[in-house]
BASEMI-874405 format. One line per field, with one value per residue: residue number from 1; residue in three letters; x, z, y of N, C-alpha, C, O in turn. Coordinates in steps of 0.05 Angstrom, whole numbers, m for minus. Layout:
! residues N
fiba	(NUM/...)
guro	(ala/...)
n.xx	(X/...)
n.zz	(Z/...)
n.yy	(Y/...)
ca.xx	(X/...)
ca.zz	(Z/...)
ca.yy	(Y/...)
c.xx	(X/...)
c.zz	(Z/...)
c.yy	(Y/...)
o.xx	(X/...)
o.zz	(Z/...)
o.yy	(Y/...)
END
This chain:
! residues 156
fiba	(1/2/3/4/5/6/7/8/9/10/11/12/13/14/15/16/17/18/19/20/21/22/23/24/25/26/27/28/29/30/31/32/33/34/35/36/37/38/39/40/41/42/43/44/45/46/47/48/49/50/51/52/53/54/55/56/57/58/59/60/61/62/63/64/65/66/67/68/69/70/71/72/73/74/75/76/77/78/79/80/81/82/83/84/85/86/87/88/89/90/91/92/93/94/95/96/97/98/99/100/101/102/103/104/105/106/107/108/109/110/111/112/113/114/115/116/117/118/119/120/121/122/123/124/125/126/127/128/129/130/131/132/133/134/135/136/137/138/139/140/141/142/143/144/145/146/147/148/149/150/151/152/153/154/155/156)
guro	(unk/unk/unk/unk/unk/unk/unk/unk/unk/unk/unk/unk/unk/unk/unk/unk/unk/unk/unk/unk/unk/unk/unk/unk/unk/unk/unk/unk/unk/unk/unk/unk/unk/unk/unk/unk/unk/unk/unk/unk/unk/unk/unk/unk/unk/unk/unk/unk/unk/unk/unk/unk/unk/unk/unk/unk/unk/unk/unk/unk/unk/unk/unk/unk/unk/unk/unk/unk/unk/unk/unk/unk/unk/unk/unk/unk/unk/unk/unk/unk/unk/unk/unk/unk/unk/unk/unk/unk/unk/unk/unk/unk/unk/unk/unk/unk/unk/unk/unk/unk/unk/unk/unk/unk/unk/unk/unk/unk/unk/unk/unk/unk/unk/unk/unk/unk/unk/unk/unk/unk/unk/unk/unk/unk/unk/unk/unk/unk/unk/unk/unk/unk/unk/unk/unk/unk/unk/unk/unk/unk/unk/unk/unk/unk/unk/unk/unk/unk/unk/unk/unk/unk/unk/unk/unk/unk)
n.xx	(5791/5825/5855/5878/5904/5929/5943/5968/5992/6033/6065/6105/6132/6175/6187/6219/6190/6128/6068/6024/6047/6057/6002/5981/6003/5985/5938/5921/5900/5932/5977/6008/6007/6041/6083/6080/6115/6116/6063/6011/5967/5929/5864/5818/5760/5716/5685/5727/5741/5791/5815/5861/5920/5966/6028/6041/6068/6115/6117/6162/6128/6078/6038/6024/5975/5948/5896/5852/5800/5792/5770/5773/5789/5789/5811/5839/5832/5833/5880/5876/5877/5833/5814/5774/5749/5723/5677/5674/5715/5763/5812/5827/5817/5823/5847/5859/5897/5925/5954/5971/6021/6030/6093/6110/6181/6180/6151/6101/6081/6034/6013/5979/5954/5906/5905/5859/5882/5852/5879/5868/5896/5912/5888/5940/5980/5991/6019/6074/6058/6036/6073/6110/6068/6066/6119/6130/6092/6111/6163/6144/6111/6150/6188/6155/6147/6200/6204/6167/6188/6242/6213/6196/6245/6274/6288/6265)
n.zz	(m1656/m1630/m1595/m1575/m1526/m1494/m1430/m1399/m1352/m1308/m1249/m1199/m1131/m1074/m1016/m949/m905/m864/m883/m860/m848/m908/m924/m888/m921/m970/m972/m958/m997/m1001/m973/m1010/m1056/m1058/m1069/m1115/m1168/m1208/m1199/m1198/m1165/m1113/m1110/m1060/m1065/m1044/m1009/m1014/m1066/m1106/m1154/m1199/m1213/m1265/m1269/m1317/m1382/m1443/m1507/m1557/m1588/m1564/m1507/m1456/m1406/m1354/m1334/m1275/m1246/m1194/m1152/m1094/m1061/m999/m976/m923/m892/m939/m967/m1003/m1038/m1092/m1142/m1187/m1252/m1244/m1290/m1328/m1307/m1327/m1383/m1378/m1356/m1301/m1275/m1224/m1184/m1119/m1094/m1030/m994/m940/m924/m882/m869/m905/m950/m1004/m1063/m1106/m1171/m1208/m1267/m1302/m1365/m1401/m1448/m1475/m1518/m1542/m1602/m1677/m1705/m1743/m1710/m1677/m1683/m1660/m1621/m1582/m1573/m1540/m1500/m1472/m1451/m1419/m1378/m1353/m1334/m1306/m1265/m1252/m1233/m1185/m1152/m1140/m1110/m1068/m1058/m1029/m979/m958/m940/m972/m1020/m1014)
n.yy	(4333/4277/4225/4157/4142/4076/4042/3997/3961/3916/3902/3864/3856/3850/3881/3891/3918/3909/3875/3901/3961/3976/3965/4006/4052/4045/4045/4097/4141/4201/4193/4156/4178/4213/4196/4188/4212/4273/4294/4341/4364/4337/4321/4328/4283/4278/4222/4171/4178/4202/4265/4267/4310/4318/4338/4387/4356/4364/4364/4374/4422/4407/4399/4365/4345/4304/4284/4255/4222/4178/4127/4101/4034/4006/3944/3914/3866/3824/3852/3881/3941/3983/4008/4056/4083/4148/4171/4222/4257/4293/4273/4223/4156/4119/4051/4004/3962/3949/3889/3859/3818/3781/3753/3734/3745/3788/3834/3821/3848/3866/3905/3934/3960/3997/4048/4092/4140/4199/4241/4318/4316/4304/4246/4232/4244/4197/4155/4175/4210/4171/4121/4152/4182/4133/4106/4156/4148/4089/4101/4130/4104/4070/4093/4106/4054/4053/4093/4081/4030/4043/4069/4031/4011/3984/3935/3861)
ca.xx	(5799/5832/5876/5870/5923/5919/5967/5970/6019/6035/6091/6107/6166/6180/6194/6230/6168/6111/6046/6012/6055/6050/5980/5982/6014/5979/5910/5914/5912/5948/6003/6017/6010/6064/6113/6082/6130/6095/6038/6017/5953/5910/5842/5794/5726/5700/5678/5742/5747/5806/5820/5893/5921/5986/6044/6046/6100/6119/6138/6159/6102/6056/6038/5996/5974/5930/5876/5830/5794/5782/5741/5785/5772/5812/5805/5850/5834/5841/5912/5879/5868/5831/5817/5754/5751/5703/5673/5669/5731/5787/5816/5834/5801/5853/5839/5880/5889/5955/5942/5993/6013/6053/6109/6139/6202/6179/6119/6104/6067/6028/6010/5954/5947/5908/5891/5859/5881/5852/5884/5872/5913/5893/5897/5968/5999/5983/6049/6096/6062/6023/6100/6123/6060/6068/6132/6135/6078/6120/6171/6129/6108/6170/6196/6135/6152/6226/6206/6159/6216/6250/6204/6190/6257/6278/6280/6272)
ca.zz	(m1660/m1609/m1603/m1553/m1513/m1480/m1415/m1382/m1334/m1276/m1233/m1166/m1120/m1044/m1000/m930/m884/m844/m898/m845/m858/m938/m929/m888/m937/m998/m968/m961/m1027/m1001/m970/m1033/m1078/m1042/m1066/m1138/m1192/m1223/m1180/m1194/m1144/m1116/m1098/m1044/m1084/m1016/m1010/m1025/m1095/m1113/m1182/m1201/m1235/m1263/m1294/m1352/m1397/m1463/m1528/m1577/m1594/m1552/m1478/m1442/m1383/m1353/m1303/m1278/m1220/m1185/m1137/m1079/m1038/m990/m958/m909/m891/m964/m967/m1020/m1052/m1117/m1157/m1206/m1252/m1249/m1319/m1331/m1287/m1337/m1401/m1371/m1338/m1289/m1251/m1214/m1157/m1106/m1076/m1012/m983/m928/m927/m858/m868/m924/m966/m1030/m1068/m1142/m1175/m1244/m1269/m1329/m1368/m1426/m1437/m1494/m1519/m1575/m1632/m1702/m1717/m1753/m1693/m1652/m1686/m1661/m1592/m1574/m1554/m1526/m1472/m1457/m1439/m1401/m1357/m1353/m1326/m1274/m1247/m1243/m1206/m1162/m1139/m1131/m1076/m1047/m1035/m1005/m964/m940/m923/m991/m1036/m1002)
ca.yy	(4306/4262/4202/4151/4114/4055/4030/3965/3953/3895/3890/3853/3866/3848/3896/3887/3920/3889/3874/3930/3980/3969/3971/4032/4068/4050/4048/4126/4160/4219/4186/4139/4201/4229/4173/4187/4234/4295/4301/4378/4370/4307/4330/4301/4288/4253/4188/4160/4189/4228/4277/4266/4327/4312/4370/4387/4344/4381/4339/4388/4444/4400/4399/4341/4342/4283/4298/4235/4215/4153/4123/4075/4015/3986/3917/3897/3827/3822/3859/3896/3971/3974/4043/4046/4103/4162/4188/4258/4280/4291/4268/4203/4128/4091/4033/3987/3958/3933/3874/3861/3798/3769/3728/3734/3759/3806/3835/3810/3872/3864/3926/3923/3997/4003/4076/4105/4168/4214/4272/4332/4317/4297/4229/4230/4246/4185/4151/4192/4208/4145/4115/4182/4176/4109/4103/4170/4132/4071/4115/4154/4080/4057/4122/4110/4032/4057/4110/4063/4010/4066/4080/4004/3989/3967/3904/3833)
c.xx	(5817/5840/5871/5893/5918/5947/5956/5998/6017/6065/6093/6139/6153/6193/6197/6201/6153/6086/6029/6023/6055/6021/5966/5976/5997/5949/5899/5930/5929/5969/6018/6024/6034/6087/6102/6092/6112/6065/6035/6001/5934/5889/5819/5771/5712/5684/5691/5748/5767/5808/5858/5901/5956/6005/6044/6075/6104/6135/6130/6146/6071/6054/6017/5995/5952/5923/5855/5816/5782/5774/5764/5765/5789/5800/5831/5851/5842/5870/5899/5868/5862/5813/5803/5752/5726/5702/5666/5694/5761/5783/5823/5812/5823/5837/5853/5872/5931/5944/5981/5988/6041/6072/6125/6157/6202/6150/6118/6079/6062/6016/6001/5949/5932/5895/5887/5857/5879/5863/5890/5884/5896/5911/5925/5980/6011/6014/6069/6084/6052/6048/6109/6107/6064/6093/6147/6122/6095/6143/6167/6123/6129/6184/6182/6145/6176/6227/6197/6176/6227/6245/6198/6222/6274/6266/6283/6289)
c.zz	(m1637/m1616/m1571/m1545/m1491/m1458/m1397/m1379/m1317/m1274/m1208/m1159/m1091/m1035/m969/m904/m887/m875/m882/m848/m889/m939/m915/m905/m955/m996/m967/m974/m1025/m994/m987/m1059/m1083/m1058/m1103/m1164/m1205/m1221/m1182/m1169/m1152/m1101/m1096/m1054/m1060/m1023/m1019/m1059/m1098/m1132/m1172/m1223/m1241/m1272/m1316/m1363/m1431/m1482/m1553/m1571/m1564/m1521/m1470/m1415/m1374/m1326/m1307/m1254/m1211/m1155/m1118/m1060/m1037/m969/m942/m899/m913/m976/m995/m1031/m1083/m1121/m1182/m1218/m1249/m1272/m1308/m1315/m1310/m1360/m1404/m1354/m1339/m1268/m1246/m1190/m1142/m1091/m1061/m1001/m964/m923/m904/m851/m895/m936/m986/m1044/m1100/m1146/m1209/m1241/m1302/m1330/m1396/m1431/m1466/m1496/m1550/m1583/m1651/m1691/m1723/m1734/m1678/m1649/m1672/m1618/m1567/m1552/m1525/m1492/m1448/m1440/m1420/m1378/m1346/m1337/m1293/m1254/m1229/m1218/m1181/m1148/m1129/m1107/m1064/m1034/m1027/m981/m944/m935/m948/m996/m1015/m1014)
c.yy	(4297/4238/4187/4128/4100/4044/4005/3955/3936/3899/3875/3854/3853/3868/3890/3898/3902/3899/3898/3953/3989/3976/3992/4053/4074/4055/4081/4142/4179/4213/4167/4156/4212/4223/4176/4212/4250/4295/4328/4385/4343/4328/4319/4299/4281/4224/4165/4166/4206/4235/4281/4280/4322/4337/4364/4370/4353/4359/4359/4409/4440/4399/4392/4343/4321/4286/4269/4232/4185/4139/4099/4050/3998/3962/3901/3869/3815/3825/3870/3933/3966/4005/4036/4074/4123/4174/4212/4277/4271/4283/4241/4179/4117/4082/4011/3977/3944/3905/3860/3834/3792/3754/3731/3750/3782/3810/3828/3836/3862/3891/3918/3954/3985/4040/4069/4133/4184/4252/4285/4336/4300/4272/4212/4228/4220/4168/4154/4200/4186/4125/4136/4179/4157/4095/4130/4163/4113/4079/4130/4126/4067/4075/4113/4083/4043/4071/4094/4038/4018/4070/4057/3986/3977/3947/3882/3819)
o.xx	(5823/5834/5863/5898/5905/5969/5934/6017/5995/6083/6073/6160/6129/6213/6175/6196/6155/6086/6019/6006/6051/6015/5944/5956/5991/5936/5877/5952/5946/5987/6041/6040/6044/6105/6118/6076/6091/6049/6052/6009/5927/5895/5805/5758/5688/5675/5680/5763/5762/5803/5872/5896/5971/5994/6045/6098/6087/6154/6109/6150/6056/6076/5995/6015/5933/5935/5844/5828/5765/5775/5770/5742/5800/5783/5841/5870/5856/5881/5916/5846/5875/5802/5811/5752/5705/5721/5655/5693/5774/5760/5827/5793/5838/5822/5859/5851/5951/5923/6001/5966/6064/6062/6150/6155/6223/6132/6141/6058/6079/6007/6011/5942/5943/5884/5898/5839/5899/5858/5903/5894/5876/5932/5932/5996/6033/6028/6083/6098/6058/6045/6112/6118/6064/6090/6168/6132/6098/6147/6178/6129/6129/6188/6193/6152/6176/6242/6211/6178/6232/6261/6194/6226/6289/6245/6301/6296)
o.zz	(m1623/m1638/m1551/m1554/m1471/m1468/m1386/m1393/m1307/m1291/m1195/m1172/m1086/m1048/m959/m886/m901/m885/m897/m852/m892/m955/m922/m906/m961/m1014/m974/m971/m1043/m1006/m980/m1077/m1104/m1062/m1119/m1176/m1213/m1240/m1170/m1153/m1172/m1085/m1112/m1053/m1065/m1043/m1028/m1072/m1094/m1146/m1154/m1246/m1221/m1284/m1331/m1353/m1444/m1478/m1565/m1549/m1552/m1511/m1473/m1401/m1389/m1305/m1327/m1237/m1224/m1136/m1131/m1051/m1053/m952/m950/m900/m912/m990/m1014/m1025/m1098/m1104/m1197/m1201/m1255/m1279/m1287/m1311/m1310/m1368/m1426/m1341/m1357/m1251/m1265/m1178/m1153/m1078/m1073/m998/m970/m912/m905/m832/m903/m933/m994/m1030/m1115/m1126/m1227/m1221/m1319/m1313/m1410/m1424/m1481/m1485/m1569/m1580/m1647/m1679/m1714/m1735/m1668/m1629/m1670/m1598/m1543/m1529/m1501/m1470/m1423/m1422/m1409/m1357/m1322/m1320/m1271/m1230/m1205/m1194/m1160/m1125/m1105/m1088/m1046/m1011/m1006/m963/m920/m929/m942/m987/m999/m1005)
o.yy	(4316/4228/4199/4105/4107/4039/4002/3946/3936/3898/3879/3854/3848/3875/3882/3882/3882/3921/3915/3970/4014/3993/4000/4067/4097/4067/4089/4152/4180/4225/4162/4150/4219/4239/4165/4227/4241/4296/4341/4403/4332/4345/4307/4321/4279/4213/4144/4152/4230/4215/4289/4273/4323/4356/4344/4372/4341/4345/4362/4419/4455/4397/4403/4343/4322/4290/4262/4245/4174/4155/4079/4048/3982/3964/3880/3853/3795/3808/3868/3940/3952/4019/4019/4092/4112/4187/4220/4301/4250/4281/4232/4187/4109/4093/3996/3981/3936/3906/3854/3824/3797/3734/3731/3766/3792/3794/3826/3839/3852/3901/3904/3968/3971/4053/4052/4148/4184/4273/4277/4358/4287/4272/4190/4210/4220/4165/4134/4197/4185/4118/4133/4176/4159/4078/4127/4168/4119/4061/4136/4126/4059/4071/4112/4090/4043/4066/4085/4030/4006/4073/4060/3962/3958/3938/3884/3797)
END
């Protein structure tokens, strides 16, 4: 049996670097990964596809770990990266995308994550860990924008 949680996230922020450097960064999965919290191992599928294995996180008795893989594509003239998921790799489907824009004296950054992420427990449980996942995600995101304004220089 299995339980199935659902995330949908947006945020937008400005950050003090050049829209090229921002889209540097985020355009290659491994160096954006970098900047992402409990990363156990990202691995190259080729063709722009990566499998994202995450650590284990322990609640109680139980221990989740969320493994997915997804498929990139970056468009610069666009100012954007957008992430489609692959079936069959994992317990998980995430797809998002950043889309980067310039404002001159700063970047203006949007960020759309969604997941669905199934995992074996009965039923009953979902109560009790359905929250638990979602805001340890919510968490890991937020971590993740925080290094990346770090890493660009800060907030505008």
């Amino acid at each position: 049996m299995t339980i199935n949680v659902n995330i949908d996230l947006g945020y937008e922020f400005e950050v003090k670097a050049s829209a090229k450097d921002v889209f540097d960064v985020l355009s290659d999965v491994p160096t954006s990964a970098s900047f992402f919290p409990k990363v156990d191992k990202l691995v190259d599928l080729g063709d722009g596809t990566y499998r994202w294995e995450m650590a284990k996180i322990g609640i109680a008795q139980i221990h989740l770990q969320t493994i997915y893989a997804s498929k990139y594509v970056s468009d610069s003239a666009k100012g954007t990266v957008v992430w489609t998921p692959v079936k069959g790799e994992g317990n998980a489907l995430v797809s998002g995308s950043w889309k980067i824009s310039d404002k001159k004296k700063s970047t203006h950054i949007v960020l759309q994550i969604t997941g669905d992420l199934s995992i074996p427990l009965p039923g009953l449980m979902k109560m009790v860990v359905a929250p638990v996942v979602e805001s340890e995600f919510e968490k890991m995101i937020e971590q993740y924008i925080d290094n990346l304004t770090q890493r660009f220089g800060g907030e505008a």
